[in-house]
Each structure stands twice: as C-alpha cells, then as structure tokens.
C-alpha positions in Angstrom: 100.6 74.5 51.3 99.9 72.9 47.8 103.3 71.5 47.9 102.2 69.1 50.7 100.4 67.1 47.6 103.1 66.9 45.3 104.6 62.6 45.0 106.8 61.0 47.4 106.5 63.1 50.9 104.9 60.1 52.2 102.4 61.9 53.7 98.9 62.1 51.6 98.9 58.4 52.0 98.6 58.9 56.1 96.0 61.8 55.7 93.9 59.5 53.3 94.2 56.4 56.0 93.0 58.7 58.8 89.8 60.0 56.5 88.6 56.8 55.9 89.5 55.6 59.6 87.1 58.8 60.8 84.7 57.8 58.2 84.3 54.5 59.3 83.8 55.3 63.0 81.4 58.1 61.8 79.7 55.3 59.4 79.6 52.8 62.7 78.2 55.8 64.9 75.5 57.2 62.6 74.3 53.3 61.8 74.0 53.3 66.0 71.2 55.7 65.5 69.1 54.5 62.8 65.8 52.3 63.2 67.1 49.5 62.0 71.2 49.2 61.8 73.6 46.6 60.8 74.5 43.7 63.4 76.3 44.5 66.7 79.4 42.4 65.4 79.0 44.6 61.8 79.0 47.8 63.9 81.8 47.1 66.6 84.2 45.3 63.4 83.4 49.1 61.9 83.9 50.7 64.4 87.4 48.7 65.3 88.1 48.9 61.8 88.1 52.8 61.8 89.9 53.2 65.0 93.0 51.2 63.8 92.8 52.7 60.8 92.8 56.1 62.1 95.7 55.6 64.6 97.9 53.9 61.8 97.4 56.8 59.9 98.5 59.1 62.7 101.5 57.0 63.6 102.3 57.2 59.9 102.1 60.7 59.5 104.0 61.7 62.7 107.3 59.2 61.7 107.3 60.5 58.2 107.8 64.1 60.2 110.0 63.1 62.3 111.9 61.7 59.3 111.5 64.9 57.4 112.2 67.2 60.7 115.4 65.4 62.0 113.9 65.0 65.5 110.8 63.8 67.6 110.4 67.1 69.2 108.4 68.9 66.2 105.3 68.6 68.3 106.6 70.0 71.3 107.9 73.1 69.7 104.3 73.7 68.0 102.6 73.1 71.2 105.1 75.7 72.8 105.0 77.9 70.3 101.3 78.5 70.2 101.6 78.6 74.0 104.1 81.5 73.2 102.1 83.5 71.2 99.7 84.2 74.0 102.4 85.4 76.1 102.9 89.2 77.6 104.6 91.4 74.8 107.5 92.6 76.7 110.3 95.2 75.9 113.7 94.9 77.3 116.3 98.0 77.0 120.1 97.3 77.9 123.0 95.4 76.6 126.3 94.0 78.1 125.7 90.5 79.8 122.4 91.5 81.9 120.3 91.8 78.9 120.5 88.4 77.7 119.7 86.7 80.9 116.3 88.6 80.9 115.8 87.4 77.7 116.7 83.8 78.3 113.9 83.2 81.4 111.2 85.1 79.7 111.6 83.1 76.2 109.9 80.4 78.2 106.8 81.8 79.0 106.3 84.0 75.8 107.7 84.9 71.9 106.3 88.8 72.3 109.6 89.4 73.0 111.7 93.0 71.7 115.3 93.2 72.8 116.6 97.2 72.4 120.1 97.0 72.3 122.7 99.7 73.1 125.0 100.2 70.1 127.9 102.5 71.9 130.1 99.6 72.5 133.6 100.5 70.9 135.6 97.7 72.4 136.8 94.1 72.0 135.5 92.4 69.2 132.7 94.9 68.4 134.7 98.0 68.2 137.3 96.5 66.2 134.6 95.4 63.6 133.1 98.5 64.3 135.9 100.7 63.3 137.3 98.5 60.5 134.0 97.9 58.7 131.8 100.7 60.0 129.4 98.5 61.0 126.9 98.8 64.5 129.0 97.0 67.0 127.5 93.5 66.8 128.8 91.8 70.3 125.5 92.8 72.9 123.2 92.3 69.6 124.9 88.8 69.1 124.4 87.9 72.9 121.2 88.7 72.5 120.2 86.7 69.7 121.8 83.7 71.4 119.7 84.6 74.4 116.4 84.0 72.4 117.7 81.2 70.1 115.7 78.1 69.7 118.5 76.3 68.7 120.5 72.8 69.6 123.5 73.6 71.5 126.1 73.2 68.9 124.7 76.5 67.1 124.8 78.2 70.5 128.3 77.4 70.5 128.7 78.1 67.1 128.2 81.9 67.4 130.1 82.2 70.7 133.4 80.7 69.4 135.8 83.0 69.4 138.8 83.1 67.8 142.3 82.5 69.9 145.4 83.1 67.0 145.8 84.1 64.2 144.4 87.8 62.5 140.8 86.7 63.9 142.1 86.5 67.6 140.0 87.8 69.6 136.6 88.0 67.4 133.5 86.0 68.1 132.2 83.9 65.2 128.7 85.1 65.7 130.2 89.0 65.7 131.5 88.0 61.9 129.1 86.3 60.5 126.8 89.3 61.3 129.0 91.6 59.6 129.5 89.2 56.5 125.4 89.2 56.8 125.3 92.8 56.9 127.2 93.4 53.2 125.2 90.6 52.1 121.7 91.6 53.3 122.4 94.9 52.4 121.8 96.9 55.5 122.0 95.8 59.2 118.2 95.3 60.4 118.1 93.2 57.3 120.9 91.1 58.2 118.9 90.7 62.2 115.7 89.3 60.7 118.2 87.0 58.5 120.1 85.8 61.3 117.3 85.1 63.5 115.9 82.8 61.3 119.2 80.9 60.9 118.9 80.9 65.2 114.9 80.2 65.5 114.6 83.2 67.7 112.2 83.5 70.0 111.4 87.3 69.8 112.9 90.2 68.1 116.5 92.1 68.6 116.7 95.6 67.7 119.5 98.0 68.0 118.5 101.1 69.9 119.5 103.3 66.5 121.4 102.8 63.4 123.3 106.0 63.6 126.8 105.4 64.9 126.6 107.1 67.9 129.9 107.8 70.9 129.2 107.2 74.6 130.8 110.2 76.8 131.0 110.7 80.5 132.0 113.8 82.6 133.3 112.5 85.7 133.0 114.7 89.5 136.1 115.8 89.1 135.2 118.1 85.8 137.5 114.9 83.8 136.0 114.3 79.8 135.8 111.0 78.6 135.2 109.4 76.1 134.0 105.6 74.8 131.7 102.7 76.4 135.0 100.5 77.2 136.4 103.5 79.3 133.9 104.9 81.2 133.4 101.5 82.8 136.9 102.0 84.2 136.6 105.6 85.2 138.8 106.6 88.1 135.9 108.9 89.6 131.8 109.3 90.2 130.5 109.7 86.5 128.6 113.1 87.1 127.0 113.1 83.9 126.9 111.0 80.9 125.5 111.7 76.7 125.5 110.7 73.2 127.6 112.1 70.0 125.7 112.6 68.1 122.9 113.7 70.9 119.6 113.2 68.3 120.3 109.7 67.2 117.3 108.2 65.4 115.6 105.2 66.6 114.1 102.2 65.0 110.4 102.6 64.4 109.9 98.8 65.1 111.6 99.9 68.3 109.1 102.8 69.5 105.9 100.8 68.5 107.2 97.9 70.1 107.2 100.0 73.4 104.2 101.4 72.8 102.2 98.5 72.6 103.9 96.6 75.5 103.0 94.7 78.6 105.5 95.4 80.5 109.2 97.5 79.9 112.4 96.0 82.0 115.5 98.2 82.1 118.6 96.0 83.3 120.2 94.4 85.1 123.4 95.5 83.7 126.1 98.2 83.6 124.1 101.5 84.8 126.4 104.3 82.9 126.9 102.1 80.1 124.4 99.4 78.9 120.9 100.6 80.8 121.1 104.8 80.6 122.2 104.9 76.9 118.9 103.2 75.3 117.3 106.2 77.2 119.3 108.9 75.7 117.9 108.5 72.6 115.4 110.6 73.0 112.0 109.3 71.3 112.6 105.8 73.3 113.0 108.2 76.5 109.7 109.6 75.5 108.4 106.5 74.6 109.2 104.6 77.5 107.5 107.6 79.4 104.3 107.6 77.9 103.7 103.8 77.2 100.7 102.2 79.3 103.3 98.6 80.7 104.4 98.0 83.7 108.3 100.0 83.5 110.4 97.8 85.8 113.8 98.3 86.5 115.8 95.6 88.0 118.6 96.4 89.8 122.3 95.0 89.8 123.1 92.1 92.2 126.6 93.4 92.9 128.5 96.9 92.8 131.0 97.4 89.7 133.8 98.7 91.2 134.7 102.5 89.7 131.3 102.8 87.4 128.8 102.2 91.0 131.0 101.9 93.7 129.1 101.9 97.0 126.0 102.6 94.8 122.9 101.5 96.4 119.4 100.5 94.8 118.6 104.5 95.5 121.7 105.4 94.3 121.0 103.5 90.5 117.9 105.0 90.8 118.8 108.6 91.4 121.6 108.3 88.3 118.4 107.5 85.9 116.5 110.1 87.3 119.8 112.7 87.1 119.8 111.9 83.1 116.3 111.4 81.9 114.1 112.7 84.3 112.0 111.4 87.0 108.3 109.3 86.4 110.6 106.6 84.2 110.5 103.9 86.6 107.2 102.0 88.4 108.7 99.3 90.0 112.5 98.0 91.0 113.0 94.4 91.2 115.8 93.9 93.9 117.1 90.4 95.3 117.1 89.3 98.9 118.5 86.5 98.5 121.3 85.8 100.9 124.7 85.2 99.8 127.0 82.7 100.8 130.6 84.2 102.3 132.7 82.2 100.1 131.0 83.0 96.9 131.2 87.3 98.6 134.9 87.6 99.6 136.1 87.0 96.0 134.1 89.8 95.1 134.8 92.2 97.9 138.5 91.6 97.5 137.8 93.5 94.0 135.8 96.6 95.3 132.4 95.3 94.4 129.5 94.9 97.4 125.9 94.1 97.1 123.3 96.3 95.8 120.7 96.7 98.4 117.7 99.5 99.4 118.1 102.3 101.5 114.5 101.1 104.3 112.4 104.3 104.3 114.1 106.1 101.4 111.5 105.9 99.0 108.1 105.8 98.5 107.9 105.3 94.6 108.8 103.8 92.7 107.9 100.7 94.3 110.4 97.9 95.5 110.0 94.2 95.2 112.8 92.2 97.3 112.5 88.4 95.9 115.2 85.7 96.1 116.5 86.0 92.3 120.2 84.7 92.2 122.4 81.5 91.3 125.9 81.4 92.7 128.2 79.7 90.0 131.4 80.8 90.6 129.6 84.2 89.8 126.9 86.1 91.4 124.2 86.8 88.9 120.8 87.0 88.1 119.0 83.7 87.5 117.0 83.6 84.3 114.4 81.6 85.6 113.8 83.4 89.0 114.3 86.5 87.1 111.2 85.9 84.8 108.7 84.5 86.8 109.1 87.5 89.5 109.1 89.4 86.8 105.6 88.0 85.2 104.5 88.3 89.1 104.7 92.1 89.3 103.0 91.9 86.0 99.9 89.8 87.1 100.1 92.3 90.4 100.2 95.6 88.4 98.3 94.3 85.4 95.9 91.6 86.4 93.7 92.7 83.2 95.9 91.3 81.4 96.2 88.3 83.4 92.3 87.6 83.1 91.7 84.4 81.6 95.0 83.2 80.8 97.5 80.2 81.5 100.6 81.2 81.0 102.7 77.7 81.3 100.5 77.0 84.6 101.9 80.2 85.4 99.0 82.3 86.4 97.2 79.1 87.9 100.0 78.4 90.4 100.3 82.4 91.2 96.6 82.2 92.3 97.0 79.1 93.9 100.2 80.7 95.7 98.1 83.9 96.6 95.3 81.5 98.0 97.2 79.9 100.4 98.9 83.0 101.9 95.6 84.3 102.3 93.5 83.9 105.3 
C-alpha cells in the first residue's frame, strides 16, 4: 500500500485534487449553516469550485489506471469481483469436458468456486506426460482452469493450442507449461495456485488426490480392464469399476472445501470415468455424504455409446448407487429441452440416444426437468442455463442461504418469477 506514495505514479496528485474539492463543498456546506455565512455568490463559487475540483480529480485518477492497467474495464472487474465474493460456495466433482462447462456458467454469479478433478486419465496428451514425467495427468485440470480463467481470449487460446508436428504433436500448450510449472514450483498443488494467477481464476482447481492412482473396470461378461481411455470403449456393461491403489489420499483443501459448501454438483460427464472416480476416493465419498449442501447430480444430455448405452436418468443413477452407496444424491438436474431431428440423427447414427427419466420410478432423489441445452453442431449442456437452474434448486432447497441476497439480480428476478406463477 505505501508504494502508492512513492514519485511519478501520477496518482497522489488526483487524490490531493479530490481532498480539497471535498473540502471545499464541505467548507460551502458547513458555512450554509452558520448565523452569519459568506455571500450566496461566495458560497455557490465554493461550492462549484469544489465540485469541479473533485470530478477532475476523479477523472484524473481513473485515466492514470487505465493507463497503468492496459484497459478501461478495471472498475468492472472490482465491481464483479466483490459481487463474486458474496456468491454460494460451490463444489463440483468430475473431469472430461462436462466439468468445465459447470464451471464456466457458475463463474458468473460467484468466485466460491472448488473444481475436484479426476486424475485417472492415462491417455492423449495427459498420459503421455503422465508416463514420461510422472506427473498427475494435467489435460481435465488444464480444461478446468480455462473454464474459470478471467482472462482475454488470446490466453484462452494460449493454453488450448495444441501441438500438430513435430515431437510435441499431439500435446496441449497449457498440458506443458503445467508440467514445466510443476518442476519449477516444486510439487503440483504448488504449480495450480501458480498457474491460476497467470489465468485470473475465478475459483479454485484441485485434483481429487496426488497419488497416481489406475482406473479399472470389470465388465458383465467377467472381462478385466484396465485404464480411463479404455473403459470408455468397453465392448460390454461395466459391472463394477475401482481404483489402484484403492486408499488414495485426498487433498485436505479438497474435503474442507466440501464440507463447508452450498451446494455439491456431480457431472455432467462420462459416468464410469470422470463422475464415479472422485467418489472412490473414499474420505470425498464420506465427505460428500455427510456435508450439509444441496448434492446435485446432473445427468448427461446424450447416451455414450459402449460406457451408457440405453442408460437412462435411473440407470446413471443406479451405477452411483451400485459403487458408493445410496443417500449420495438429493437432487438430479435433467433437460427437457426438445431436440431438433437434424441436430439427433447424427448422433443416433453413432449409438448414442437421449438421457431421459423413467415417470414413476423414483421418489428420491428428486428430479428437476428444465430446458438446459444449446445445439452447436453438438448437443451439450449450456453453461448459462446450466448455472442458473442450478442456483434455482439452490434458492428452492436452501432459501436460508438465499435470505437477503442479490446475486447478479438473480435472486430478485427468481422471486419475481415465483410471484407471477403464483395465484
């Protein structure tokens, strides 16, 4: 803070304008009061005197940011940022592509964010990194980080580069230059809190455990397999799935995080292979258990052909239960938004279908149905849909929290929403 007063920042010089601006308006308005004050024409020249004074200063003091920032938007991003603070502290458990599109609608409406990241992945980029440098596999954790970045969009594309020729085909730049931080931090949580300064993340990204653990499945048919990239393609119904080795360790940060939480989301993504394995680590099992927030689980838009073929929403749900137990789950998010026959074929050409309920299956955990897709050449989740019917079932299950706070004219426009539905 002292260093605001050392020579040449161009700034004391604004602050000392607005003081005596502010002095002479408080000069004109305390001589207002007295039993005998100055002239009318002394007071209002005062009085104008102060006011120009005080908005040169201002003006002064926000171009000399500006010049000192880069950019015009400095006041914006404080605004939002003490807006962000006051935001739900949410926890979200999964990896693969779903992850960070829960991450980039929430990062609007709050910076309580955690991001628990499934470290199994032994293919691509990652497990070539992975195996060569016995690193965590960086690729979800880098998606991630990109998914909370405050960042202009040449540093987005920056860490998302990858590599066509050459002996770096195939690598993301974001995937090496969180290895090369990792040897230079010294150790790999290190090397997060590094990197997401470098991105102005919104949030924090942890990886589910720093012990290098092996995703295996055991399919119907009594087949063994072993690694994330191949159960994904597995020829049969996964029977069950675990991890070697089966006690990894979690981070603290990570248990604490879910502990003190809002609300927990699990997916959308991969079911066998980016939601299920946070929860075989068994303290953030426990922990997701025991926790006080809302536990949501948002279910896949579309089937993936040979991990959840012709899986309904009870289906997913039954696969969790079958590996960690029932009780995990309060809510399921599902979408009921239609989906345009053009957009479908392409995907039912390739084995995948839409996830929808079974009516009358189930009686808890409770499903939502609300319109939560874009249609972009791909089905997925939109992030902003996604979030705010996500920080609905919040206000629904948790309107203590909700008590008193504007959340982005959030909470104001739900109430106004539930008002007019309302007779």
């Amino acid at each position: 803070m002292w260093r605001l007063w050392l020579p040449g920042l161009k700034v004391k010089r604004f602050m000392v304008v607005v003081a005596i601006g502010f002095a002479a308006i408080g000069g004109a308005v305390a001589q207002w009061f007295l039993p005998h004050p100055m002239s009318l024409s002394i007071l209002v020249t005062l009085l104008a005197g102060g006011l120009a004074l005080a908005f040169l200063g201002a003006w002064g003091l926000t171009r000399t940011m500006t010049e000192l920032l880069g950019s015009d938007k400095w006041a914006g991003v404080i605004y939002s940022r003490r807006q962000l603070a006051r935001g739900p502290k949410v926890v979200a458990l999964g990896g693969g592509t779903g992850l960070p599109v829960v991450l980039r609608g929430l990062k609007q409406f709050s910076s309580n964010l955690t991001a628990v990241v499934t470290v199994a992945d032994d293919g691509g980029s990652s497990g070539r990194l992975r195996g060569d440098l016995g690193i965590l596999p960086p690729g979800d954790i880098r998606n991630c980080l990109v998914a909370l970045a405050d960042t202009e969009p040449l540093m987005e594309e920056l860490f998302q580069h990858r590599f066509e020729t050459g002996e770096l085909k195939g690598h993301s730049f974001g995937n090496i230059f969180l290895a090369a931080m990792e040897r230079t931090a010294g150790d790999f949580v290190t090397a997060l809190r590094e990197s997401s300064r470098v991105l102005a993340v919104r949030g924090t990204v942890l990886p589910a455990t720093l012990d290098p653990v092996t995703l295996w499945a055991e399919l119907v048919t009594g087949e063994h397999i072993d690694g994330e990239s191949n159960i994904g393609k597995s020829p049969a119904k996964i029977a069950k799935i675990g991890l070697n080795p089966p006690d990894a360790t979690p981070l603290a940060e990570a248990i604490n995080a879910i502990c003190e939480a809002d609300m927990v989301v699990l997916g959308p993504g991969s079911l066998y292979t980016s939601v299920i394995p946070n929860l075989l680590v068994k303290p953030i099992q426990e922990a997701v258990r025991s926790t006080h927030a809302v536990r949501v689980y948002v279910a896949n838009v579309m089937t993936q052909p040979g991990e959840t073929t012709h899986y309904s929403v009870d289906d997913h749900l039954q696969a969790i239960e079958q590996q960690v137990g029932k009780g995990l789950i309060d809510v399921v998010l599902v979408n009921n938004q239609a989906i345009e026959h053009s957009a479908l074929q392409k995907y039912l050409d390739e084995g995948a279908e839409p996830v929808l309920p079974k009516v009358g299956v189930r009686t808890w955990p409770e499903i939502v149905a609300e319109p939560l897709i874009a249609v972009d050449g791909v089905i997925r989740h939109d992030p902003d849909r996604l979030a705010r019917a996500l920080l609905r079932i919040l206000v629904r299950f948790r309107p203590r929290w909700a008590e008193g706070r504007v959340l982005d004219g959030f909470w104001l426009e739900s109430r106004l929403r539930e008002r007019r539905v309302k007779p």
